[in-house]
C-alpha positions in Angstrom: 6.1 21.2 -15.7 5.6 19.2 -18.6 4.1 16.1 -18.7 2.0 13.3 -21.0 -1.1 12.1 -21.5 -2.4 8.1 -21.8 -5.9 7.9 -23.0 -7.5 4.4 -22.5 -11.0 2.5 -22.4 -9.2 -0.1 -20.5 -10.6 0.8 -17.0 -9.3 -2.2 -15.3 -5.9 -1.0 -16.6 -6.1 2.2 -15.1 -7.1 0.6 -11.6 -4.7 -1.8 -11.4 -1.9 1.1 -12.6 -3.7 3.2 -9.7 -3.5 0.7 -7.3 0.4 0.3 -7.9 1.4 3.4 -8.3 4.0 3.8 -5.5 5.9 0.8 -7.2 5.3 2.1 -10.8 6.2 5.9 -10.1 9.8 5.4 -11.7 8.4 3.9 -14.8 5.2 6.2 -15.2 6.6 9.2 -13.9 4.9 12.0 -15.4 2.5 10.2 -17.3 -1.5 10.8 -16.6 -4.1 7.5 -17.3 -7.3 8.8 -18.2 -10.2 7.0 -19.6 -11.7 9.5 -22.3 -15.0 10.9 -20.5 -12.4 11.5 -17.2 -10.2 13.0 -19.7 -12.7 15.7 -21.4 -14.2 16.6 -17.6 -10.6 16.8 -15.9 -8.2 18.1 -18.1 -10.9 20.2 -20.8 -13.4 21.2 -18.5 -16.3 19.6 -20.4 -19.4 18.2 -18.8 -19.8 15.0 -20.7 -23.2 12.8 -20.0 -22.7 9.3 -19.9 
């Protein structure tokens, strides 16, 4: 499974994408939001310090 990657310091973005995902999932589909510090500990394993 394949998918892409949206990296974003736009948290309010991300919460209001989160928060409407059911009635986005045809338009996002595959697509992960990620601010970058949630993107290097999720998806790279990386303990970042804020």
């Amino acid at each position: 499974m394949t998918w892409s990657i949206f990296i974003t310091c736009d948290d309010e973005f991300i919460k209001t994408i989160e928060k409407n995902n059911d009635k986005l999932e045809d338009i996002i589909g595959d697509i992960r939001l990620y601010n970058p510090i949630d993107f290097l500990r999720k998806e790279m394993y990386i303990n970042v310090i804020e």
